[in-house]
N, C-alpha and C positions, 0 to 999 in steps of 0.2 A: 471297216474304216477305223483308223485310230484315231482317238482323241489330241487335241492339239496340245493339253493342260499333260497329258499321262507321257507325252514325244519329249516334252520339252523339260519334265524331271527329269529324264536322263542324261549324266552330264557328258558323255558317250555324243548321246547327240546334238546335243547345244556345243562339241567341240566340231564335228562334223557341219553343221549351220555356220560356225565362223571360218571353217576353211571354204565353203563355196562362196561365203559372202566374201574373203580376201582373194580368191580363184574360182571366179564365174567360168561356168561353162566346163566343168574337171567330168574325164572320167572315175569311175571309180575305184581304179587304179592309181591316178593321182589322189582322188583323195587318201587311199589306203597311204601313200608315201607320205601326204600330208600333217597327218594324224598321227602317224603310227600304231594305227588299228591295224588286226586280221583283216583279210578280206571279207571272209565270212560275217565280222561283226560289221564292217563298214557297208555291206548290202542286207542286210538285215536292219541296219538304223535306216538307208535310203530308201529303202520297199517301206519304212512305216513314215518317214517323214514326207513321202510322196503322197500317200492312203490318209495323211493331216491335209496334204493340201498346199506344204509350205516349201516343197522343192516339187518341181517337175524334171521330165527329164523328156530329154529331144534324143533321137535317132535310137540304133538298137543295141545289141549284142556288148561287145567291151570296148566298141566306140560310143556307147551312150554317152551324154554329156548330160548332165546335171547342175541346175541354178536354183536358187530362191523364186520362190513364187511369191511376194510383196500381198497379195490380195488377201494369200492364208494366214497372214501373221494377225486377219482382224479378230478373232474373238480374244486375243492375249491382251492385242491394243487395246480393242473396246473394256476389258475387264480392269487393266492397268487405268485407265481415264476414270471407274469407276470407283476405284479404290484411291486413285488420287486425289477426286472430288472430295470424297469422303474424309478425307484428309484435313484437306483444305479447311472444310465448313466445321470440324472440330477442332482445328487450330480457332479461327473466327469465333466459337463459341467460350473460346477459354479464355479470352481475352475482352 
């Protein structure tokens, strides 16, 4: 299983997550046009960002389609809310 924190240093795949979030449902063939990744690189980012949890993928072969799965993006949310809080209440304490 890959980590969601180790998927998403890559900028490889944080480009590949904005072309399915702007082209829901792409095989990965479009994404490869999308991006202008190899193919090779572009199912090797989706085999690890499906293994995070944060894309799934419906049907099979190179009709597979490929979207955002919204539910995996929580431990990034939850950590983001955390470090914002944190934020927050050190701003409030300086003042």
């Amino acid at each position: 299983m890959s980590d969601i924190f180790k998927v998403m240093a890559d900028p490889k795949a944080r480009l590949v997550l904005e072309s399915l979030a702007a082209n829901p449902a792409s095989t990965a063939a479009k994404t490869v046009l999308a991006t202008k990744l190899t193919s090779a690189q572009v199912t090797t980012i989706l085999t690890s960002l499906n293994e995070a949890k944060v894309v799934k993928g419906t049907g099979s072969g190179t009709s597979k389609k490929y979207s955002l799965n919204a539910k995996g993006f929580g431990p990034i949310v939850t950590w983001l809310a955390k470090v914002a809080e944190a934020q927050a209440v050190a701003s409030l304490e300086k003042e």
